[in-house]
C-alpha positions in Angstrom: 4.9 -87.6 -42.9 2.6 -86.7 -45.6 1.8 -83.5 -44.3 5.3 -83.0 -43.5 6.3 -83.2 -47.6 3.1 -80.8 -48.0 4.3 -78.2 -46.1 8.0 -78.7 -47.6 6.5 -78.2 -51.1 4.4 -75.2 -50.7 7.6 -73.7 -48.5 9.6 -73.7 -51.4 7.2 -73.1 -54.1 8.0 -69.7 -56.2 5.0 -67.7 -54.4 6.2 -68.4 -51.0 9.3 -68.0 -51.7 9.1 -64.6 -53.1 6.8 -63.8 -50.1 9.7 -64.7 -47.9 12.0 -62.6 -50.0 10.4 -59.7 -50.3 10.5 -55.8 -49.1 7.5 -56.2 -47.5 8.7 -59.8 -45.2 11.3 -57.5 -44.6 10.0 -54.8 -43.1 7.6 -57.3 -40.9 10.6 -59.3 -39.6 12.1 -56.0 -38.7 9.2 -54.9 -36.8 8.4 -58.5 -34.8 12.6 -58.0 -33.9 11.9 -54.6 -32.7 9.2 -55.8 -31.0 11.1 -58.5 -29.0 14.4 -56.2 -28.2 12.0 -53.4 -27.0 9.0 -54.2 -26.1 7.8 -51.9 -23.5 7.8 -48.5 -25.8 6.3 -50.4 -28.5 3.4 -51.3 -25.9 3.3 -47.7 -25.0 3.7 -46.5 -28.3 0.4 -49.4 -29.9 -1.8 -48.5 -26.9 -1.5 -44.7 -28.0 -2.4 -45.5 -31.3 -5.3 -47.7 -30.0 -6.5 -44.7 -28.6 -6.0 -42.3 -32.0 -7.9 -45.4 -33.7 -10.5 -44.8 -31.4 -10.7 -41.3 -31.4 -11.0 -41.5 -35.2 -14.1 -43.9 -35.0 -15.7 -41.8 -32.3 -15.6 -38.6 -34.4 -16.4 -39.8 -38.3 -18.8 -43.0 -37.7 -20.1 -43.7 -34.0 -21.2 -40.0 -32.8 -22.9 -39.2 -36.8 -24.5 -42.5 -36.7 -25.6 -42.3 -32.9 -26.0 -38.6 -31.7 -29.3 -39.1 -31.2 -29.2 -41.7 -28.4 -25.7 -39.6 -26.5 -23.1 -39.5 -28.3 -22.4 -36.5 -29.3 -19.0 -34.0 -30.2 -17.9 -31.4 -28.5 -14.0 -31.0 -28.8 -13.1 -28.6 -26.5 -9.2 -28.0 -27.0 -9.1 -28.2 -22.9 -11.2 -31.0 -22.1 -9.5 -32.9 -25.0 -5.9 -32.1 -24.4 -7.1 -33.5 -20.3 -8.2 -36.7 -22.2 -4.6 -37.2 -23.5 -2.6 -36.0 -20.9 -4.5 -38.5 -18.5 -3.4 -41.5 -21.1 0.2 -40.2 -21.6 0.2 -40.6 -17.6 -1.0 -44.0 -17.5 0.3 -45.7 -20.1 3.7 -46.5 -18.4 1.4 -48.5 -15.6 -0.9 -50.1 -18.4 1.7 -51.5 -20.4 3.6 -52.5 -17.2 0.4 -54.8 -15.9 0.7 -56.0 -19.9 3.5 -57.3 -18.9 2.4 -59.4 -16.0 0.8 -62.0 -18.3 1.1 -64.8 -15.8 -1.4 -63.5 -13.3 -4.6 -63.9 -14.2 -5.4 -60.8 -12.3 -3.2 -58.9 -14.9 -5.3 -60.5 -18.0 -8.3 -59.1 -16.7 -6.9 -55.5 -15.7 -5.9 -55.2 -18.8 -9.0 -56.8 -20.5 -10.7 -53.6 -18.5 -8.0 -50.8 -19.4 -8.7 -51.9 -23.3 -12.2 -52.4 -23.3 -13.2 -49.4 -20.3 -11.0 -47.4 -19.3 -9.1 -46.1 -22.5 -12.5 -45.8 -24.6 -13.5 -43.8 -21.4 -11.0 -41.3 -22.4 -11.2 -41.0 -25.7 -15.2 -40.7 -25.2 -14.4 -38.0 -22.5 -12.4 -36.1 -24.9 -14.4 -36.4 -27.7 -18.4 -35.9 -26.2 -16.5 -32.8 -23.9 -17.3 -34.3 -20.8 -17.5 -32.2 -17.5 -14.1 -31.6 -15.6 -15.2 -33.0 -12.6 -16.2 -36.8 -14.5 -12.8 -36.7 -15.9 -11.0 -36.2 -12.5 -12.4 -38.6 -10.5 -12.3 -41.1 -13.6 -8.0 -40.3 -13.5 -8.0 -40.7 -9.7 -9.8 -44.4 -9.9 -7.8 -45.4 -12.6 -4.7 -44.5 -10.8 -5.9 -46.7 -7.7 -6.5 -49.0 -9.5 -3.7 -49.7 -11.4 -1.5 -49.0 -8.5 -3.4 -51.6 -6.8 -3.1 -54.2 -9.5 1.2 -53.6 -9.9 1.9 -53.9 -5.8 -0.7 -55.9 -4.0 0.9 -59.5 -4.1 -1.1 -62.9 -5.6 -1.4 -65.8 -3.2 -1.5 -69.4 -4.0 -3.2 -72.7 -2.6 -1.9 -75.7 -3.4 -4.0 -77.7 -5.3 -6.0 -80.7 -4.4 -4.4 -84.1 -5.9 -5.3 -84.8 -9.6 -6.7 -87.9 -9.0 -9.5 -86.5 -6.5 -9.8 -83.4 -9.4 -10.9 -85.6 -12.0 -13.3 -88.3 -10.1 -14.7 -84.7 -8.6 -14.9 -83.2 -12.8 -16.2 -86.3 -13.6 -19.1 -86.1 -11.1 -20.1 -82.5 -12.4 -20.3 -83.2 -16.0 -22.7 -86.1 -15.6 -24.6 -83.7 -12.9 -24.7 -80.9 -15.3 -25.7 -82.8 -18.5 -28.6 -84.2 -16.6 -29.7 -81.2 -15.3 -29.6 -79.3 -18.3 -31.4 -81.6 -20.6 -33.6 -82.8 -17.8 -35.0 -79.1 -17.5 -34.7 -78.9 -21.3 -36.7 -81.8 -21.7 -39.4 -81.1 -19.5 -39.8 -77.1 -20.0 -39.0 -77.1 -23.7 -39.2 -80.3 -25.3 -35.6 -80.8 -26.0 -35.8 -77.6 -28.2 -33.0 -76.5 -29.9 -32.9 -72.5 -31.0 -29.6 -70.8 -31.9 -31.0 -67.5 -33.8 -30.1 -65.0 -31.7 -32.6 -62.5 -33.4 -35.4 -64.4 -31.6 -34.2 -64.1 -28.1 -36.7 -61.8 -26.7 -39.4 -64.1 -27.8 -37.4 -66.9 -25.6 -36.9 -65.2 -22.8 -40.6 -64.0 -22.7 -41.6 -67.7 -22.4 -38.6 -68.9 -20.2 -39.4 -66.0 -17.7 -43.2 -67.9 -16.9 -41.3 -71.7 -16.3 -41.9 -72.6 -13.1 -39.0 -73.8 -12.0 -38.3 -74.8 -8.5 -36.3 -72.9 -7.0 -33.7 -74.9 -6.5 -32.9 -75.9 -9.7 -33.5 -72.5 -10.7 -30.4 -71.1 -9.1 -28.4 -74.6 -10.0 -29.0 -74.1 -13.9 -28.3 -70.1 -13.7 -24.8 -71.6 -13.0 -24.6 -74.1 -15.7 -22.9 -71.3 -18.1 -19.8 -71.4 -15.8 -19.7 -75.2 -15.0 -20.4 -76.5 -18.7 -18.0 -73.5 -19.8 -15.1 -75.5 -17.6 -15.7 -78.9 -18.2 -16.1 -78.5 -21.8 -12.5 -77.0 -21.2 -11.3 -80.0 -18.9 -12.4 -82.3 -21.1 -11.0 -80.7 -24.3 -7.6 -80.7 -22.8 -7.8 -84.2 -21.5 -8.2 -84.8 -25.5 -11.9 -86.3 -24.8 -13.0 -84.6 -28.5 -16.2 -86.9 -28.9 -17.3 -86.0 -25.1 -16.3 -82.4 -25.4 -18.4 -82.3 -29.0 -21.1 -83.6 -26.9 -20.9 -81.2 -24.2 -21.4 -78.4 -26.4 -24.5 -79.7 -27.6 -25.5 -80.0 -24.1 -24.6 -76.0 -23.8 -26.7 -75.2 -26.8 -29.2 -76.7 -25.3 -29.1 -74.7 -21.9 -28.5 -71.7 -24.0 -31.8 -72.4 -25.7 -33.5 -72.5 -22.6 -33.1 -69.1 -22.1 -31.2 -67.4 -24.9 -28.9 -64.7 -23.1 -26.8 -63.9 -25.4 -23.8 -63.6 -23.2 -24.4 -67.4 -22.6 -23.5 -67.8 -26.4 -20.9 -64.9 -27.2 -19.3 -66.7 -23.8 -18.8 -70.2 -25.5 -16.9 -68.3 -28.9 -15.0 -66.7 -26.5 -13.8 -69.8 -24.3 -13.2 -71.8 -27.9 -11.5 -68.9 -29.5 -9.5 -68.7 -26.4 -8.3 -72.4 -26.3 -7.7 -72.8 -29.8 -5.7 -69.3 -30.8 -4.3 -67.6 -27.7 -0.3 -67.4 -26.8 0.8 -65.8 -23.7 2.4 -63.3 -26.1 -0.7 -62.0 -27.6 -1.5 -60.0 -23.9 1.5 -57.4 -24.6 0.5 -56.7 -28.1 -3.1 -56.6 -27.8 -3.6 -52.7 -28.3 -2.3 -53.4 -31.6 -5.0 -56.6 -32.2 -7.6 -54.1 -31.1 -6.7 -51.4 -33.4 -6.8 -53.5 -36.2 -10.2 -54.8 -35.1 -11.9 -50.5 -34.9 -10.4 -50.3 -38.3 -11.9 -53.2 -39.8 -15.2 -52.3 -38.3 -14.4 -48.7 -39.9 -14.2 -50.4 -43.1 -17.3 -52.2 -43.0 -19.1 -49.9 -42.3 -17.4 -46.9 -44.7 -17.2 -49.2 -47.6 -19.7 -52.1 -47.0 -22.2 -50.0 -45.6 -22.1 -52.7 -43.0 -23.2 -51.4 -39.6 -23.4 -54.5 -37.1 -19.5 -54.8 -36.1 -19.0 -51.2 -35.1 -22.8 -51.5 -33.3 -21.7 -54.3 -31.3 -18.0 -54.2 -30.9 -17.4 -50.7 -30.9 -20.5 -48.9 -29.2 -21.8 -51.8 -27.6 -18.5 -53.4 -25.7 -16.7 -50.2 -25.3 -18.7 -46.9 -25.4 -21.7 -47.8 -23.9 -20.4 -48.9 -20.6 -18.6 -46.2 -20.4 -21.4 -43.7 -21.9 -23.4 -45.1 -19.0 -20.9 -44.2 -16.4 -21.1 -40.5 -17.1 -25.2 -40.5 -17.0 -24.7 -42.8 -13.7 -22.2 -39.4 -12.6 -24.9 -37.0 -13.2 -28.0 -38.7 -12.0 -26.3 -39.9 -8.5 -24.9 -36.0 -8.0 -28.2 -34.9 -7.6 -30.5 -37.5 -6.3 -29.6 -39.8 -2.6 -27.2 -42.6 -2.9 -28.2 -45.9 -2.9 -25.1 -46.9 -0.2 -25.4 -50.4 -1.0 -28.5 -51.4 0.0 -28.7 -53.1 -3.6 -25.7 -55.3 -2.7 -24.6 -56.7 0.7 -26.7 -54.4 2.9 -30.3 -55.2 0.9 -29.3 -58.8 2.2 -29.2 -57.5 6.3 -32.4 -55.8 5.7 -31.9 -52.1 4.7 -34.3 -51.0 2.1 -33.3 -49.2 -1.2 -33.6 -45.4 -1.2 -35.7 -46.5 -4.6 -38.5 -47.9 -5.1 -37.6 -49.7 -8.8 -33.7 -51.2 -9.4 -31.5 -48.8 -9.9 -30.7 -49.9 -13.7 -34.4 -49.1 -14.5 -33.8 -45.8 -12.6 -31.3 -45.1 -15.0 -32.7 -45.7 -18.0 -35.9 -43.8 -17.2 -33.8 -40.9 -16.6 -31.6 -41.8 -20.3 -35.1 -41.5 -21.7 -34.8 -45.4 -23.4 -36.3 -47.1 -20.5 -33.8 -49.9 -21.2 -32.3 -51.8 -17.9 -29.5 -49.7 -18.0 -26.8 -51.8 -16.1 -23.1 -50.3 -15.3 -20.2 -51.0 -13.2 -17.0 -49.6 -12.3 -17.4 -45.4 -12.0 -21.2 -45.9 -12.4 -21.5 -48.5 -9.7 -19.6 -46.3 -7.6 -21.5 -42.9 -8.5 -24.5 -45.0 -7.5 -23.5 -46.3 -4.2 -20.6 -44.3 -2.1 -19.7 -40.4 -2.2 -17.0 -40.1 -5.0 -14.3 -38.8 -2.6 -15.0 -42.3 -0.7 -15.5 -44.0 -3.7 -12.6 -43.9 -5.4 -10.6 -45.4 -2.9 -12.8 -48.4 -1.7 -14.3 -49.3 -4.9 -10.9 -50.1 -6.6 -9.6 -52.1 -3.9 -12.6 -54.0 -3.3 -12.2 -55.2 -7.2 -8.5 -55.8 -6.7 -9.4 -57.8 -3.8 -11.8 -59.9 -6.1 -9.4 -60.0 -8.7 -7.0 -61.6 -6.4 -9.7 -64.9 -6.2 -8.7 -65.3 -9.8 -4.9 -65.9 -9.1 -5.6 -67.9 -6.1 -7.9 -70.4 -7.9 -6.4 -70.3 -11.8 -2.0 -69.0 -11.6 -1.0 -72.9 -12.0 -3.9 -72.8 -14.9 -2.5 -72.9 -18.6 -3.3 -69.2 -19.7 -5.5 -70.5 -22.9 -7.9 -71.6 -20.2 -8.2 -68.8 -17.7 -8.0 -65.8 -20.5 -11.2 -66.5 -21.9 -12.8 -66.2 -17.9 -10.4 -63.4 -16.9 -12.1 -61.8 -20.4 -15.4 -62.8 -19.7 -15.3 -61.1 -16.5 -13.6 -58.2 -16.8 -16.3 -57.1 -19.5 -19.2 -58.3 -16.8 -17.4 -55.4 -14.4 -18.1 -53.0 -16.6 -21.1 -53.6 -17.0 -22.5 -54.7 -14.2 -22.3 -54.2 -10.2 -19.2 -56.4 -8.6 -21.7 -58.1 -6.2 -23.7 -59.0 -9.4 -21.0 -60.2 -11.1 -19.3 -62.2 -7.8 -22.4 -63.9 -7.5 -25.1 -64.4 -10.1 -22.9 -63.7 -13.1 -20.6 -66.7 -10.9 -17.4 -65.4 -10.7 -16.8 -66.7 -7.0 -17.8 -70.4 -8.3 -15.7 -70.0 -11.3 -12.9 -69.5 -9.1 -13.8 -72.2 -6.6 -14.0 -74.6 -9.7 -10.7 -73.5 -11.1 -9.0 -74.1 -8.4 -10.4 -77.3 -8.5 -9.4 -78.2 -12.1 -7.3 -81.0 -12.3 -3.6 -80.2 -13.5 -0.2 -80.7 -12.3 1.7 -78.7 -9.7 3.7 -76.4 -11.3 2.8 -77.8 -14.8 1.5 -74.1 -16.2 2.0 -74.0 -19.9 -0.1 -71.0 -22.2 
């Protein structure tokens, strides 16, 4: 009740009240009705401007700033009109999968269209890429998306709730006592969350002898403590689930990846802020997001946000793609043999991983890891490629609305997220298994939650 009369006393305090009242209210209440009485060209019309906003970064901050290591200008009236015209085409199909918030599969397509595939055409259209990048870039999108809209979900019905929770129950004591039991003895219970010491970490961490075993059991303690800290936040458990991430500090420590501890923000962020309407209008969140990092760096001088976010999440992957393009139209194909077929015995056409292959070839010598159009430029002739490649990740997407549809969306957005950036940059074999999105799904579907109880 108290805060009840709070909020009643700061709603009709003078400030507020002129806030409400004014031109400025007005105008947003106008827009948010807009929004809601038409909101498929407004998606159209945000994820256009997404793309300007991109553009605009590209040209005055990224390629000065970063010319040296690729990303260069070249705006070729042709090659950048192409860029456009090859968004104006899509959009319609982009904002339609928007739409589709209540597949899981849908959160992560479009994760992938924001974070990939739209930065791949403004980056096309900006840098000047070669024609023949940019049409076999518009024929797998066009797969893919038309994959996405009419190949239908399946569903499973779930185990009963009772059985769930004895089984989640079971996993978080196994997991706490692996973690700090390999903690314990490798690294004396240390805790380190500096993430500008990581290398130093992983330097040490890579000579633990492990056994094997548990090896490959804590590689996939990010995904298990990553649900059960969820389970047991929305069974209202707050004490357990401060506990738990503890516990997840300390398996980050063990290691320090940092995708282990961007991956926890993500899932809390997720929990805590997201609505099932924020899907539809998240060109516009992104765009807002470019132009702050624009400001911090124009004004602030403060170059981390556009390094990371911008380059790093978006430009990079895609960046990589093209080099990926290149090398692989001149040199053999690996067909596989880094995937499925290394596992029945055929021997890469290399003698080094193909990411190291890469990034010799880039000149920084960096593990230069890539998915999507670079995993397929690596693997299958492009003409084959962009028809199998697609549906196989389609197929794979489907897992996700098998195991987590009946799954409040706050829960599965932040590993529809998590993985749709992990495609991008990484193989999909990779990412099914060692980056576990096939156990994620398994565990999923395994959460415990009502029949038909879905709520974002």
């Amino acid at each position: 009740m108290k805060l009840r009369t709070i909020a009643e006393k700061v709603g009709s305090s003078k400030p507020v009240v002129w806030l409400r009242t004014s031109e400025g209210a007005a105008g947003v209440r106008s827009f948010v009705s807009l929004c809601r009485e038409n909101p498929f060209p407004v998606q159209c019309a945000l994820l256009l401007f997404y793309r300007a906003v991109l553009d605009f970064m590209y040209l005055t901050q990224l390629s000065p700033l970063y010319a040296y290591s690729g990303f260069t200008t070249d705006l070729s009236p042709v090659s950048y009109g192409l860029s456009w015209l090859l968004l104006l085409t899509f959009v319609p199909l982009v904002a339609g999968i928007q739409g589709q918030e209540c597949r899981p599969s849908s959160m992560l397509v479009t994760t992938l269209n924001l974070l990939y595939f739209i930065p791949m055409t403004s980056y096309v259209g900006c840098k000047g890429s070669p024609f023949w990048f940019l049409a076999s870039v518009a024929v797998y999108w066009l797969i893919f998306l038309l994959l996405q809209l009419y190949i239908p979900s399946f569903t499973l019905r779930k185990i009963p709730v009772h059985h769930g929770k004895l089984l989640f129950l079971l996993l978080t004591v196994g997991a706490v006592l692996l973690v700090m039991g390999i903690s314990g003895v490798y690294t004396g219970f240390r805790l380190k969350l500096d993430i500008s010491d990581v290398y130093n970490i992983r330097a040490e961490a890579a000579a633990y002898d492990i056994p094997t075993v548990l090896s490959y059991a804590l590689s996939w303690m990010t995904v298990v403590l990553s649900i059960v800290i969820l389970y047991w936040l929305r069974e209202k458990k707050y004490w357990l689930t401060a506990g738990l991430i503890v516990v997840y500090f300390f398996y980050y420590s063990i290691g320090a990846h940092k995708s282990v501890f961007l991956f926890l923000l993500l899932l809390l962020a997720c929990y805590f802020l997201y609505h099932s309407w924020m899907l539809r209008w998240s060109a516009g969140f992104l765009s807002l997001g470019v132009a702050a990092c624009w400001i911090a760096q124009e004004v602030f001088h403060f170059l981390e946000p556009m390094s990371l976010f911008v380059r790093r999440f978006m430009y990079v992957p895609v960046q990589l793609s093209e080099i990926y393009a290149v090398y692989f139209t001149q040199n053999p194909l690996n067909l596989l043999r880094e995937g499925f077929l290394g596992k029945l015995g055929f021997d890469s056409v290399y003698s080094v991983k193909i990411p190291m292959v890469i990034g010799e070839f880039a000149g920084s010598g960096a593990n230069a890891n890539n998915g999507m159009v670079g995993d397929m430029y690596a693997n299958l002739p492009a003409i084959l490629g962009v028809l199998l490649f697609p549906l196989i990740l389609i197929i794979i997407s489907r897992l996700l609305d098998l195991s987590a549809v009946t799954l409040p969306q706050r829960i599965s957005i932040s590993f529809c997220a998590y993985y749709a950036i992990s495609f991008s940059n990484t193989a999909w074999g990779t990412t099914l298994l060692s980056e576990g999105l096939l156990l994620a799904c398994v565990l999923l579907y395994l959460f415990p939650t009502q029949q038909g109880g879905r709520k974002t």
